[in-house]
DODREN-532858 format. One record per residue (C-alpha): residue number from 0; residue in one letter; y, x, z. Coordinates in nm, 2 decimals, always signed. Example, Ala and Ser with C-alpha at 12.3 -4.5 7.8 and 13.67 -1.06 7.14 Angstrom:
<sites>
0|A|-0.45|+1.23|+0.78
1|S|-0.11|+1.37|+0.71
</sites>
This chain:
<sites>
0|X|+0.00|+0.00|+0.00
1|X|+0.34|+0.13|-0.10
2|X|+0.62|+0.24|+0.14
3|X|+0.80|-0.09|+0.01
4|X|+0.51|-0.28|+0.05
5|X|+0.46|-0.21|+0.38
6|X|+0.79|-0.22|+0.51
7|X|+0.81|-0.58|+0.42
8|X|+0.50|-0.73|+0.59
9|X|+0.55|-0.52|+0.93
10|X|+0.95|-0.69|+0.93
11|X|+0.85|-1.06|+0.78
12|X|+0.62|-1.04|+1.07
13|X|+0.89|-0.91|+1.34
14|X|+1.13|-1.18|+1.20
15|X|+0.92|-1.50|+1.22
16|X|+0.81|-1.41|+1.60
17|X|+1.21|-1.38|+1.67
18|X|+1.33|-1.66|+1.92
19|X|+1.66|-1.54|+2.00
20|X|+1.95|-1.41|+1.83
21|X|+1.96|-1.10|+2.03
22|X|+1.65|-1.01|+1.87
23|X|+1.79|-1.13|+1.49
24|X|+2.10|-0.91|+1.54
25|X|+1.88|-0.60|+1.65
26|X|+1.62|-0.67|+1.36
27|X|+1.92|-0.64|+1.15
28|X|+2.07|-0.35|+1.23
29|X|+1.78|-0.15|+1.24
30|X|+1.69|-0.31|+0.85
31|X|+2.08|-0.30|+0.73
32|X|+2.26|-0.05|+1.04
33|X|+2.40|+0.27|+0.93
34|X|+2.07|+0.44|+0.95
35|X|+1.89|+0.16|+0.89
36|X|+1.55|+0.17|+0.70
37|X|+1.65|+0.00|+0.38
38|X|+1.96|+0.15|+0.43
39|X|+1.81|+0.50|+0.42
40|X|+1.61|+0.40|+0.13
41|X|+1.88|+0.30|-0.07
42|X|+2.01|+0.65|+0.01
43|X|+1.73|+0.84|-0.08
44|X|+1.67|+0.66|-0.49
45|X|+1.87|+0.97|-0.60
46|X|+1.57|+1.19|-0.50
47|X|+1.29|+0.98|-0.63
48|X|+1.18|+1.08|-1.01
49|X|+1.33|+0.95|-1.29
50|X|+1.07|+0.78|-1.44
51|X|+0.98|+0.58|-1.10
52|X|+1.33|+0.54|-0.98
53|X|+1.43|+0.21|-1.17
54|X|+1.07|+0.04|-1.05
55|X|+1.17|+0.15|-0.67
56|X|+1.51|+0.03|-0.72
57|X|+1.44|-0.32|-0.84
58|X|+1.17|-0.37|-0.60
59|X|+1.37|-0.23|-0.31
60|X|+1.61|-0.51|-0.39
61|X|+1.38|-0.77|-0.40
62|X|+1.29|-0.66|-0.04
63|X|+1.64|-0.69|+0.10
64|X|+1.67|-1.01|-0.06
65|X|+1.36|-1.13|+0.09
66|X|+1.44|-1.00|+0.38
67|X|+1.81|-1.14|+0.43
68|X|+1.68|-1.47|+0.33
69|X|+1.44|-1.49|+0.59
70|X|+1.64|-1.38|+0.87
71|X|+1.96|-1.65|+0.72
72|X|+1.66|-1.89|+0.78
73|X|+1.56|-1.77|+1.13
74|X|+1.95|-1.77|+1.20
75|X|+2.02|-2.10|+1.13
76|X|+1.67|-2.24|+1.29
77|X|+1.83|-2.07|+1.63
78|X|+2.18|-2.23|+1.62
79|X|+2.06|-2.54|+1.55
80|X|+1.81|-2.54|+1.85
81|X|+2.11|-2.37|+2.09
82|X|+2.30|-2.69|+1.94
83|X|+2.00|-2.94|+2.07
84|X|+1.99|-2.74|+2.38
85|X|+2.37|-2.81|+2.43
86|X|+2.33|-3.14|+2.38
87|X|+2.04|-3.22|+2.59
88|X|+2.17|-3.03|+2.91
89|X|+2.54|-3.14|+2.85
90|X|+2.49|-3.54|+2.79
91|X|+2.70|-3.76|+3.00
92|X|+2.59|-4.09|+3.16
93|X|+2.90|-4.27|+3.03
94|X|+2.80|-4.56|+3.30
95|X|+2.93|-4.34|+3.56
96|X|+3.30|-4.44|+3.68
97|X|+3.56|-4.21|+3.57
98|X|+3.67|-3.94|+3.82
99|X|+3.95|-3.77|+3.68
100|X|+4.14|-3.93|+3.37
101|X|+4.56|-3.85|+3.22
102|X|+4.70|-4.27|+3.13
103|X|+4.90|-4.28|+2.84
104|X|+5.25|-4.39|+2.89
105|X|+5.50|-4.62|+2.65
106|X|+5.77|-4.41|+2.50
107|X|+6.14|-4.56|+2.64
108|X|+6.21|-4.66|+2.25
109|X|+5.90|-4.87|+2.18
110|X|+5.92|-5.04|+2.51
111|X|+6.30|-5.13|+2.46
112|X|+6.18|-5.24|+2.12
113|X|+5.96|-5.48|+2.28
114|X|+6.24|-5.59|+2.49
115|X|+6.44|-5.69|+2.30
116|X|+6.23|-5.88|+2.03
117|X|+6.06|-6.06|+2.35
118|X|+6.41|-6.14|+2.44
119|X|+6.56|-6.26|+2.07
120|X|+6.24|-6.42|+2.03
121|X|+6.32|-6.67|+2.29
122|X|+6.60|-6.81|+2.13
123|X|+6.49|-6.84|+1.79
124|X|+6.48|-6.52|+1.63
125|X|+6.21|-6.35|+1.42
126|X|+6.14|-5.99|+1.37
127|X|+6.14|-5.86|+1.01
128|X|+6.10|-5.51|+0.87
129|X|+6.15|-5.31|+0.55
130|X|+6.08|-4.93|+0.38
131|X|+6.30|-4.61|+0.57
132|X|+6.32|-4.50|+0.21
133|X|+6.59|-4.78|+0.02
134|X|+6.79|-4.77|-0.29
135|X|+7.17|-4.73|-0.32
136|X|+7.21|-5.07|-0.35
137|X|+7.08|-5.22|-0.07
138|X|+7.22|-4.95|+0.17
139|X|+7.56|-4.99|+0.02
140|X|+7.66|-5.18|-0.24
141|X|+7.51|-5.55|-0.17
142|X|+7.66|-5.48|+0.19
143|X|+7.97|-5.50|+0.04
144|X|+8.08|-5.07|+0.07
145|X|+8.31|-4.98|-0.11
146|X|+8.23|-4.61|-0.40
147|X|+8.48|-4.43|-0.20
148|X|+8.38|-4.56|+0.16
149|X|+8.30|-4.26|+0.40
150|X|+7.95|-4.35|+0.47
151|X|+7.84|-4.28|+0.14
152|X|+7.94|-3.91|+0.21
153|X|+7.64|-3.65|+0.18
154|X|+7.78|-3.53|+0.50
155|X|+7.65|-3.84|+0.66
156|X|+7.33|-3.99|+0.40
157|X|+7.01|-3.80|+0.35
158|X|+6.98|-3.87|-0.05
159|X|+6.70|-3.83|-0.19
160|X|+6.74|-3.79|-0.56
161|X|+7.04|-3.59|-0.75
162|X|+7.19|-3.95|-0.86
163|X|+7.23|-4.08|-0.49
164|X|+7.01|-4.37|-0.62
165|X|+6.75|-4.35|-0.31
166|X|+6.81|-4.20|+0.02
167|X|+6.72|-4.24|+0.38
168|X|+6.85|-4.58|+0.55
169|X|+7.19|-4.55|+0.70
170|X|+7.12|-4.84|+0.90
171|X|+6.88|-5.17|+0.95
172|X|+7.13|-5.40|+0.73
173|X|+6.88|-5.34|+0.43
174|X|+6.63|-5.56|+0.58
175|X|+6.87|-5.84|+0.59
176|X|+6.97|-5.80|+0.26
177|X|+6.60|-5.82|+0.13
178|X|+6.54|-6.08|+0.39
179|X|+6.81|-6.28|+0.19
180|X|+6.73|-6.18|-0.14
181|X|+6.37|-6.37|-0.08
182|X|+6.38|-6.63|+0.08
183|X|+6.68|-6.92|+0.12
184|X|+6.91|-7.01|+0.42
185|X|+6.89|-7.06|+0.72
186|X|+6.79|-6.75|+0.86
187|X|+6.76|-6.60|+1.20
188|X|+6.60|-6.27|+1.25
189|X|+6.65|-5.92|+1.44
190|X|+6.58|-5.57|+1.21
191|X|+6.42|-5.34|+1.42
192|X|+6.31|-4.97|+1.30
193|X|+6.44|-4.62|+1.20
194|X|+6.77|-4.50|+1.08
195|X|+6.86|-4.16|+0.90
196|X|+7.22|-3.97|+0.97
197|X|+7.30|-3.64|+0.93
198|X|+7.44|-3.58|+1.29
199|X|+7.31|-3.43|+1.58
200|X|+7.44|-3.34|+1.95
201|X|+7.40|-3.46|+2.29
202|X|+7.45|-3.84|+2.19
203|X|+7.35|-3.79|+1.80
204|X|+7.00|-3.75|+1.62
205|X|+6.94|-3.72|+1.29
206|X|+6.67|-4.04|+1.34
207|X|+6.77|-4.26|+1.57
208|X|+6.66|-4.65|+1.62
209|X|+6.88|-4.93|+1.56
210|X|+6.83|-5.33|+1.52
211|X|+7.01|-5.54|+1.32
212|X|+7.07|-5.91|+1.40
213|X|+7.15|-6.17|+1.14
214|X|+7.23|-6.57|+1.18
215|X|+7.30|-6.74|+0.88
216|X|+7.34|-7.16|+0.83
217|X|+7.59|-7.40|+0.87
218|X|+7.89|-7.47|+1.11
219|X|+7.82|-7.09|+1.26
220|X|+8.13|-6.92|+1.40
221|X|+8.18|-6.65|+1.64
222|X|+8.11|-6.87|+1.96
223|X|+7.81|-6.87|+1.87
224|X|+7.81|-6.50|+1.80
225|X|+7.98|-6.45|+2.16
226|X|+7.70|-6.70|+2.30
227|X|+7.41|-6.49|+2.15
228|X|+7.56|-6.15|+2.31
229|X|+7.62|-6.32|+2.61
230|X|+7.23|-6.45|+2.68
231|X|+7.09|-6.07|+2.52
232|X|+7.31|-5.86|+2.72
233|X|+7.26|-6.01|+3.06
234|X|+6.86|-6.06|+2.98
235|X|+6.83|-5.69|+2.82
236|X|+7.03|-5.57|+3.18
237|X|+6.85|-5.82|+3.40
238|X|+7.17|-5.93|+3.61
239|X|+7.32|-6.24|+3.60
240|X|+7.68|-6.23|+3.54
241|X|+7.79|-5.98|+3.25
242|X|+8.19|-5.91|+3.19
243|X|+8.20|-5.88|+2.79
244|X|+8.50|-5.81|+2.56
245|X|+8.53|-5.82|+2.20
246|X|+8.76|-5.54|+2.05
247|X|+8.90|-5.60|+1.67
248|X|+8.76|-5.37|+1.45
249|X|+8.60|-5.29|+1.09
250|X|+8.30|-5.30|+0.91
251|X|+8.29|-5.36|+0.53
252|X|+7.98|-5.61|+0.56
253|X|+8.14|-5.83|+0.87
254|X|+8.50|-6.03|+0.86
255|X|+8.65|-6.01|+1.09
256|X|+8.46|-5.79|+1.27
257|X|+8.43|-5.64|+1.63
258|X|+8.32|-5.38|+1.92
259|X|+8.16|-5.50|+2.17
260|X|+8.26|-5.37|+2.54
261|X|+8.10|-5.47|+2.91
262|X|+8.21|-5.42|+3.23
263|X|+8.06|-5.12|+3.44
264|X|+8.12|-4.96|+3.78
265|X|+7.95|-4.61|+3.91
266|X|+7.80|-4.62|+4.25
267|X|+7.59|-4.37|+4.40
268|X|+7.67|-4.13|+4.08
269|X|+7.47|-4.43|+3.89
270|X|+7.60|-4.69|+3.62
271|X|+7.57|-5.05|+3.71
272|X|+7.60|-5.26|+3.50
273|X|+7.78|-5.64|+3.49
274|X|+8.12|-5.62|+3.67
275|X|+8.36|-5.35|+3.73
276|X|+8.70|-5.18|+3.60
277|X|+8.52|-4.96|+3.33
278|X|+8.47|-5.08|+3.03
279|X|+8.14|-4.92|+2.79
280|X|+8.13|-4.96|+2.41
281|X|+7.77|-5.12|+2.33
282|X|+7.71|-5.25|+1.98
283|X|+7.93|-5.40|+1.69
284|X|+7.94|-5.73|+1.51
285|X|+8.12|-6.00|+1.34
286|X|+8.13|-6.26|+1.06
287|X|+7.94|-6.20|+0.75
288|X|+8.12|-6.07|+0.50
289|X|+8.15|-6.40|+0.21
290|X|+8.10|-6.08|-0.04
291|X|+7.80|-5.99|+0.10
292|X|+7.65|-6.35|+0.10
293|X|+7.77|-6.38|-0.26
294|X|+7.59|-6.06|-0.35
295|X|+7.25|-6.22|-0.25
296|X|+7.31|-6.56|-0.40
297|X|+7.40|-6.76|-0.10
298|X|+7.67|-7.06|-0.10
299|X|+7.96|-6.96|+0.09
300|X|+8.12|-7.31|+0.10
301|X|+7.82|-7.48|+0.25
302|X|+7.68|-7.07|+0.48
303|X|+7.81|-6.88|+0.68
304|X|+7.71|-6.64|+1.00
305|X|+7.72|-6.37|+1.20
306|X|+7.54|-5.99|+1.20
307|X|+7.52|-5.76|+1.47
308|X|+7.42|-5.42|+1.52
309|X|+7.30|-5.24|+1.84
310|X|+7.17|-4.87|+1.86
311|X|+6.81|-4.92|+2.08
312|X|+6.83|-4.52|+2.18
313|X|+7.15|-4.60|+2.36
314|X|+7.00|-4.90|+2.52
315|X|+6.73|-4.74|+2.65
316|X|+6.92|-4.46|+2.80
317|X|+7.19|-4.69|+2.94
318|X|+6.94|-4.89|+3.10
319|X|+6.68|-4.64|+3.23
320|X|+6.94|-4.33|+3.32
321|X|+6.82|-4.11|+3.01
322|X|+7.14|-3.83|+2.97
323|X|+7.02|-3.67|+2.67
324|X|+6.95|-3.86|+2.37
325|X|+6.73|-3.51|+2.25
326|X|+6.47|-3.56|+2.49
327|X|+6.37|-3.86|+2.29
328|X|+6.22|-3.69|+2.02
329|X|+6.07|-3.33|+2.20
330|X|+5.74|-3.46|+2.26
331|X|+5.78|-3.33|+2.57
332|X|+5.46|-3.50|+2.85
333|X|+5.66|-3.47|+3.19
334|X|+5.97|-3.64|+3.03
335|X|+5.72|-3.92|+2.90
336|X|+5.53|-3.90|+3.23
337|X|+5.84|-3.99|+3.40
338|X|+6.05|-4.20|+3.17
339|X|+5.72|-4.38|+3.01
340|X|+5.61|-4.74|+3.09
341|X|+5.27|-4.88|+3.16
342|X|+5.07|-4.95|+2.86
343|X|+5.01|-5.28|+3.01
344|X|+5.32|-5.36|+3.11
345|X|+5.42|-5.59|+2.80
346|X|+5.82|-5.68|+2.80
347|X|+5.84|-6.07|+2.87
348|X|+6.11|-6.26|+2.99
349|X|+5.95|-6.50|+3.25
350|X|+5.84|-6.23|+3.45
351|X|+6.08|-5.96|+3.40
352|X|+6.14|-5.72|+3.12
353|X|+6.12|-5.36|+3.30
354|X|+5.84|-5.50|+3.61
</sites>
Protein backbone atom coordinates (compact mmCIF):
# COMPACT_ATOMS: atom_id res chain seq x y z
CA UNK A 1 0.00 0.00 0.00
CA UNK A 2 1.26 3.43 -0.98
CA UNK A 3 2.35 6.21 1.37
CA UNK A 4 -0.94 8.04 0.08
CA UNK A 5 -2.83 5.08 0.53
CA UNK A 6 -2.14 4.57 3.82
CA UNK A 7 -2.24 7.91 5.12
CA UNK A 8 -5.84 8.07 4.20
CA UNK A 9 -7.26 4.96 5.85
CA UNK A 10 -5.17 5.49 9.34
CA UNK A 11 -6.88 9.48 9.30
CA UNK A 12 -10.57 8.52 7.79
CA UNK A 13 -10.43 6.23 10.73
CA UNK A 14 -9.09 8.92 13.40
CA UNK A 15 -11.76 11.27 11.98
CA UNK A 16 -14.96 9.21 12.24
CA UNK A 17 -14.12 8.10 16.00
CA UNK A 18 -13.81 12.07 16.66
CA UNK A 19 -16.58 13.34 19.23
CA UNK A 20 -15.39 16.64 19.98
CA UNK A 21 -14.13 19.54 18.34
CA UNK A 22 -11.03 19.64 20.33
CA UNK A 23 -10.05 16.55 18.73
CA UNK A 24 -11.30 17.88 14.89
CA UNK A 25 -9.12 20.97 15.38
CA UNK A 26 -6.03 18.75 16.51
CA UNK A 27 -6.68 16.24 13.60
CA UNK A 28 -6.41 19.22 11.53
CA UNK A 29 -3.50 20.74 12.34
CA UNK A 30 -1.46 17.80 12.42
CA UNK A 31 -3.06 16.92 8.54
CA UNK A 32 -2.95 20.79 7.26
CA UNK A 33 -0.53 22.58 10.37
CA UNK A 34 2.66 23.99 9.33
CA UNK A 35 4.36 20.73 9.49
CA UNK A 36 1.58 18.87 8.92
CA UNK A 37 1.67 15.53 7.01
CA UNK A 38 -0.02 16.52 3.85
CA UNK A 39 1.47 19.63 4.30
CA UNK A 40 5.02 18.10 4.16
CA UNK A 41 4.00 16.06 1.26
CA UNK A 42 2.96 18.79 -0.67
CA UNK A 43 6.54 20.07 0.07
CA UNK A 44 8.35 17.26 -0.78
CA UNK A 45 6.61 16.75 -4.87
CA UNK A 46 9.68 18.66 -5.97
CA UNK A 47 11.94 15.73 -5.01
CA UNK A 48 9.77 12.95 -6.29
CA UNK A 49 10.83 11.83 -10.12
CA UNK A 50 9.47 13.30 -12.93
CA UNK A 51 7.84 10.72 -14.39
CA UNK A 52 5.81 9.80 -11.01
CA UNK A 53 5.44 13.30 -9.85
CA UNK A 54 2.09 14.31 -11.73
CA UNK A 55 0.37 10.74 -10.48
CA UNK A 56 1.52 11.65 -6.73
CA UNK A 57 0.35 15.14 -7.20
CA UNK A 58 -3.23 14.39 -8.41
CA UNK A 59 -3.68 11.72 -5.96
CA UNK A 60 -2.33 13.72 -3.08
CA UNK A 61 -5.09 16.14 -3.88
CA UNK A 62 -7.68 13.78 -4.01
CA UNK A 63 -6.63 12.93 -0.41
CA UNK A 64 -6.89 16.36 0.95
CA UNK A 65 -10.06 16.74 -0.57
CA UNK A 66 -11.26 13.65 0.91
CA UNK A 67 -9.99 14.36 3.78
CA UNK A 68 -11.38 18.10 4.29
CA UNK A 69 -14.71 16.82 3.27
CA UNK A 70 -14.91 14.44 5.94
CA UNK A 71 -13.76 16.38 8.68
CA UNK A 72 -16.46 19.58 7.23
CA UNK A 73 -18.88 16.64 7.78
CA UNK A 74 -17.72 15.58 11.30
CA UNK A 75 -17.72 19.49 11.98
CA UNK A 76 -20.97 20.18 11.25
CA UNK A 77 -22.43 16.65 12.95
CA UNK A 78 -20.73 18.29 16.34
CA UNK A 79 -22.26 21.84 16.17
CA UNK A 80 -25.40 20.59 15.49
CA UNK A 81 -25.45 18.06 18.54
CA UNK A 82 -23.70 21.13 20.90
CA UNK A 83 -26.93 23.00 19.38
CA UNK A 84 -29.45 19.96 20.71
CA UNK A 85 -27.38 19.90 23.78
CA UNK A 86 -28.08 23.73 24.26
CA UNK A 87 -31.41 23.34 23.76
CA UNK A 88 -32.16 20.43 25.91
CA UNK A 89 -30.28 21.67 29.06
CA UNK A 90 -31.42 25.41 28.52
CA UNK A 91 -35.37 24.93 27.89
CA UNK A 92 -37.61 27.01 30.04
CA UNK A 93 -40.91 25.95 31.63
CA UNK A 94 -42.71 28.97 30.25
CA UNK A 95 -45.55 27.97 32.97
CA UNK A 96 -43.40 29.34 35.57
CA UNK A 97 -44.41 33.03 36.80
CA UNK A 98 -42.09 35.58 35.73
CA UNK A 99 -39.41 36.70 38.24
CA UNK A 100 -37.70 39.53 36.83
CA UNK A 101 -39.28 41.39 33.72
CA UNK A 102 -38.54 45.57 32.19
CA UNK A 103 -42.74 46.96 31.29
CA UNK A 104 -42.85 49.03 28.45
CA UNK A 105 -43.88 52.54 28.93
CA UNK A 106 -46.17 54.96 26.45
CA UNK A 107 -44.05 57.73 24.97
CA UNK A 108 -45.61 61.42 26.36
CA UNK A 109 -46.56 62.10 22.49
CA UNK A 110 -48.73 59.00 21.76
CA UNK A 111 -50.42 59.17 25.08
CA UNK A 112 -51.27 63.00 24.62
CA UNK A 113 -52.40 61.79 21.21
CA UNK A 114 -54.81 59.61 22.82
CA UNK A 115 -55.87 62.45 24.92
CA UNK A 116 -56.89 64.44 23.03
CA UNK A 117 -58.80 62.34 20.28
CA UNK A 118 -60.65 60.63 23.54
CA UNK A 119 -61.41 64.06 24.37
CA UNK A 120 -62.59 65.58 20.70
CA UNK A 121 -64.22 62.37 20.34
CA UNK A 122 -66.69 63.16 22.95
CA UNK A 123 -68.10 65.95 21.34
CA UNK A 124 -68.35 64.92 17.88
CA UNK A 125 -65.16 64.80 16.25
CA UNK A 126 -63.53 62.12 14.21
CA UNK A 127 -59.87 61.43 13.66
CA UNK A 128 -58.58 61.40 10.12
CA UNK A 129 -55.11 60.96 8.74
CA UNK A 130 -53.11 61.52 5.46
CA UNK A 131 -49.27 60.80 3.84
CA UNK A 132 -46.11 63.03 5.66
CA UNK A 133 -44.99 63.16 2.08
CA UNK A 134 -47.84 65.94 0.19
CA UNK A 135 -47.74 67.85 -2.92
CA UNK A 136 -47.27 71.67 -3.21
CA UNK A 137 -50.67 72.09 -3.51
CA UNK A 138 -52.15 70.78 -0.71
CA UNK A 139 -49.53 72.16 1.70
CA UNK A 140 -49.85 75.58 0.22
CA UNK A 141 -51.84 76.63 -2.42
CA UNK A 142 -55.48 75.13 -1.69
CA UNK A 143 -54.82 76.65 1.93
CA UNK A 144 -55.00 79.69 0.37
CA UNK A 145 -50.72 80.85 0.73
CA UNK A 146 -49.82 83.14 -1.10
CA UNK A 147 -46.10 82.28 -3.99
CA UNK A 148 -44.34 84.84 -1.99
CA UNK A 149 -45.59 83.79 1.60
CA UNK A 150 -42.62 83.01 3.98
CA UNK A 151 -43.49 79.45 4.74
CA UNK A 152 -42.84 78.42 1.43
CA UNK A 153 -39.13 79.43 2.08
CA UNK A 154 -36.49 76.37 1.85
CA UNK A 155 -35.35 77.82 5.03
CA UNK A 156 -38.44 76.55 6.56
CA UNK A 157 -39.87 73.32 4.04
CA UNK A 158 -38.01 70.07 3.48
CA UNK A 159 -38.73 69.81 -0.54
CA UNK A 160 -38.33 66.97 -1.87
CA UNK A 161 -37.89 67.36 -5.60
CA UNK A 162 -35.93 70.40 -7.50
CA UNK A 163 -39.55 71.94 -8.63
CA UNK A 164 -40.78 72.35 -4.94
CA UNK A 165 -43.75 70.07 -6.25
CA UNK A 166 -43.50 67.49 -3.10
CA UNK A 167 -42.04 68.08 0.16
CA UNK A 168 -42.44 67.19 3.81
CA UNK A 169 -45.78 68.53 5.46
CA UNK A 170 -45.49 71.91 7.05
CA UNK A 171 -48.43 71.23 8.99
CA UNK A 172 -51.74 68.84 9.55
CA UNK A 173 -53.97 71.26 7.35
CA UNK A 174 -53.38 68.83 4.28
CA UNK A 175 -55.61 66.29 5.78
CA UNK A 176 -58.43 68.69 5.94
CA UNK A 177 -58.04 69.72 2.58
CA UNK A 178 -58.22 66.03 1.29
CA UNK A 179 -60.84 65.36 3.88
CA UNK A 180 -62.82 68.08 1.88
CA UNK A 181 -61.83 67.26 -1.39
CA UNK A 182 -63.71 63.69 -0.77
CA UNK A 183 -66.34 63.76 0.85
CA UNK A 184 -69.19 66.81 1.22
CA UNK A 185 -70.09 69.13 4.16
CA UNK A 186 -70.64 68.86 7.18
CA UNK A 187 -67.46 67.92 8.63
CA UNK A 188 -65.95 67.55 11.98
CA UNK A 189 -62.65 66.03 12.50
CA UNK A 190 -59.24 66.50 14.39
CA UNK A 191 -55.69 65.81 12.14
CA UNK A 192 -53.43 64.23 14.15
CA UNK A 193 -49.70 63.15 13.04
CA UNK A 194 -46.24 64.43 12.01
CA UNK A 195 -44.98 67.68 10.83
CA UNK A 196 -41.64 68.64 9.04
CA UNK A 197 -39.74 72.22 9.70
CA UNK A 198 -36.35 72.99 9.30
CA UNK A 199 -35.83 74.37 12.88
CA UNK A 200 -34.33 73.10 15.83
CA UNK A 201 -33.41 74.37 19.49
CA UNK A 202 -34.62 73.95 22.88
CA UNK A 203 -38.38 74.51 21.87
CA UNK A 204 -37.95 73.50 18.04
CA UNK A 205 -37.55 69.98 16.25
CA UNK A 206 -37.19 69.39 12.91
CA UNK A 207 -40.43 66.71 13.43
CA UNK A 208 -42.58 67.73 15.66
CA UNK A 209 -46.45 66.60 16.24
CA UNK A 210 -49.27 68.84 15.59
CA UNK A 211 -53.35 68.27 15.23
CA UNK A 212 -55.35 70.10 13.18
CA UNK A 213 -59.09 70.70 14.00
CA UNK A 214 -61.70 71.47 11.38
CA UNK A 215 -65.69 72.25 11.79
CA UNK A 216 -67.38 73.00 8.84
CA UNK A 217 -71.59 73.37 8.29
CA UNK A 218 -73.98 75.92 8.66
CA UNK A 219 -74.68 78.90 11.09
CA UNK A 220 -70.89 78.19 12.58
CA UNK A 221 -69.16 81.27 14.02
CA UNK A 222 -66.53 81.82 16.37
CA UNK A 223 -68.68 81.07 19.60
CA UNK A 224 -68.74 78.10 18.67
CA UNK A 225 -64.95 78.10 17.96
CA UNK A 226 -64.53 79.80 21.63
CA UNK A 227 -67.03 77.05 22.97
CA UNK A 228 -64.92 74.09 21.55
CA UNK A 229 -61.46 75.56 23.11
CA UNK A 230 -63.19 76.23 26.09
CA UNK A 231 -64.50 72.25 26.81
CA UNK A 232 -60.74 70.91 25.19
CA UNK A 233 -58.64 73.13 27.18
CA UNK A 234 -60.07 72.57 30.58
CA UNK A 235 -60.57 68.57 29.82
CA UNK A 236 -56.92 68.34 28.19
CA UNK A 237 -55.65 70.28 31.82
CA UNK A 238 -58.22 68.45 33.95
CA UNK A 239 -59.29 71.66 36.09
CA UNK A 240 -62.42 73.22 36.03
CA UNK A 241 -62.29 76.82 35.41
CA UNK A 242 -59.77 77.93 32.48
CA UNK A 243 -59.13 81.89 31.86
CA UNK A 244 -58.77 81.98 27.86
CA UNK A 245 -58.12 85.05 25.61
CA UNK A 246 -58.23 85.25 21.95
CA UNK A 247 -55.43 87.55 20.50
CA UNK A 248 -55.97 89.04 16.74
CA UNK A 249 -53.68 87.63 14.53
CA UNK A 250 -52.95 86.03 10.94
CA UNK A 251 -53.00 83.03 9.13
CA UNK A 252 -53.62 82.90 5.29
CA UNK A 253 -56.06 79.81 5.58
CA UNK A 254 -58.34 81.41 8.74
CA UNK A 255 -60.30 85.01 8.61
CA UNK A 256 -60.13 86.50 10.94
CA UNK A 257 -57.92 84.61 12.75
CA UNK A 258 -56.42 84.34 16.31
CA UNK A 259 -53.80 83.23 19.22
CA UNK A 260 -55.03 81.60 21.73
CA UNK A 261 -53.75 82.56 25.39
CA UNK A 262 -54.73 80.97 29.10
CA UNK A 263 -54.16 82.06 32.29
CA UNK A 264 -51.24 80.61 34.40
CA UNK A 265 -49.63 81.21 37.75
CA UNK A 266 -46.12 79.52 39.06
CA UNK A 267 -46.21 77.97 42.50
CA UNK A 268 -43.66 75.93 43.98
CA UNK A 269 -41.26 76.72 40.83
CA UNK A 270 -44.34 74.65 38.93
CA UNK A 271 -46.94 76.04 36.22
CA UNK A 272 -50.51 75.71 37.10
CA UNK A 273 -52.64 75.97 34.99
CA UNK A 274 -56.41 77.81 34.90
CA UNK A 275 -56.21 81.20 36.66
CA UNK A 276 -53.49 83.60 37.29
CA UNK A 277 -51.78 86.96 36.02
CA UNK A 278 -49.58 85.23 33.31
CA UNK A 279 -50.80 84.68 30.26
CA UNK A 280 -49.24 81.45 27.88
CA UNK A 281 -49.59 81.29 24.09
CA UNK A 282 -51.17 77.69 23.26
CA UNK A 283 -52.45 77.13 19.82
CA UNK A 284 -54.04 79.27 16.94
CA UNK A 285 -57.31 79.38 15.08
CA UNK A 286 -60.01 81.18 13.44
CA UNK A 287 -62.61 81.35 10.58
CA UNK A 288 -61.95 79.45 7.54
CA UNK A 289 -60.73 81.15 5.02
CA UNK A 290 -63.96 81.51 2.10
CA UNK A 291 -60.80 80.96 -0.40
CA UNK A 292 -59.90 77.98 1.01
CA UNK A 293 -63.55 76.49 0.98
CA UNK A 294 -63.80 77.74 -2.60
CA UNK A 295 -60.61 75.86 -3.52
CA UNK A 296 -62.23 72.54 -2.50
CA UNK A 297 -65.64 73.09 -3.97
CA UNK A 298 -67.59 73.97 -1.00
CA UNK A 299 -70.62 76.67 -1.05
CA UNK A 300 -69.63 79.55 0.91
CA UNK A 301 -73.08 81.17 1.01
CA UNK A 302 -74.78 78.16 2.47
CA UNK A 303 -70.69 76.84 4.79
CA UNK A 304 -68.78 78.13 6.78
CA UNK A 305 -66.36 77.12 10.01
CA UNK A 306 -63.74 77.22 11.98
CA UNK A 307 -59.89 75.39 12.01
CA UNK A 308 -57.55 75.23 14.65
CA UNK A 309 -54.20 74.24 15.23
CA UNK A 310 -52.41 73.05 18.44
CA UNK A 311 -48.71 71.71 18.57
CA UNK A 312 -49.24 68.13 20.78
CA UNK A 313 -45.25 68.30 21.76
CA UNK A 314 -46.00 71.48 23.61
CA UNK A 315 -48.97 70.03 25.18
CA UNK A 316 -47.37 67.28 26.54
CA UNK A 317 -44.56 69.21 27.97
CA UNK A 318 -46.92 71.93 29.45
CA UNK A 319 -48.88 69.44 31.04
CA UNK A 320 -46.40 66.85 32.34
CA UNK A 321 -43.26 69.44 33.16
CA UNK A 322 -41.05 68.24 30.10
CA UNK A 323 -38.34 71.35 29.72
CA UNK A 324 -36.73 70.19 26.70
CA UNK A 325 -38.56 69.52 23.74
CA UNK A 326 -35.07 67.26 22.45
CA UNK A 327 -35.62 64.73 24.91
CA UNK A 328 -38.57 63.70 22.92
CA UNK A 329 -36.91 62.22 20.23
CA UNK A 330 -33.30 60.71 21.98
CA UNK A 331 -34.63 57.41 22.65
CA UNK A 332 -33.26 57.77 25.70
CA UNK A 333 -35.05 54.64 28.49
CA UNK A 334 -34.67 56.62 31.94
CA UNK A 335 -36.41 59.67 30.35
CA UNK A 336 -39.15 57.23 28.97
CA UNK A 337 -38.97 55.29 32.34
CA UNK A 338 -39.87 58.37 33.96
CA UNK A 339 -41.98 60.55 31.69
CA UNK A 340 -43.85 57.23 30.14
CA UNK A 341 -47.44 56.13 30.92
CA UNK A 342 -48.81 52.67 31.62
CA UNK A 343 -49.53 50.73 28.64
CA UNK A 344 -52.79 50.11 30.08
CA UNK A 345 -53.58 53.15 31.11
CA UNK A 346 -55.87 54.20 28.04
CA UNK A 347 -56.81 58.22 28.04
CA UNK A 348 -60.71 58.42 28.70
CA UNK A 349 -62.64 61.10 29.95
CA UNK A 350 -64.98 59.53 32.46
CA UNK A 351 -62.29 58.44 34.49
CA UNK A 352 -59.60 60.78 33.97
CA UNK A 353 -57.22 61.44 31.19
CA UNK A 354 -53.56 61.23 33.00
CA UNK A 355 -55.02 58.39 36.08
Amino acid sequence: MSEIETLRADFLSKIKDINNKQDLDNIKTELFGKNGKITSLFKNIGKIEADKKKDFASNLNSLKNDLLSEINKISSELEIKEINSKLKNEKIDITLPVRNYVEGKIHPVSQVIDEISSIFSEIGFSVEEGPDVENEYNNFTALNTPDNHPARDMHDTFYLNNEKELLLRTHTSPVQIRTMIKDKPPFKIIAPGRTYRSDSDQTHAPMFHQVEGLHIDKNINMAHLKGCLNYFIKEFFEVKKIKMRFRPSHFPFTEPSAEVDIGYEIKDGKIIIGEGDKWLEILGCGMVHPNVLKNVKIDTKKFQGYAFGIGIDRLAMLKYGINDLRAFFECDYRWLNHFGFDPLDVPTNYRGLSR
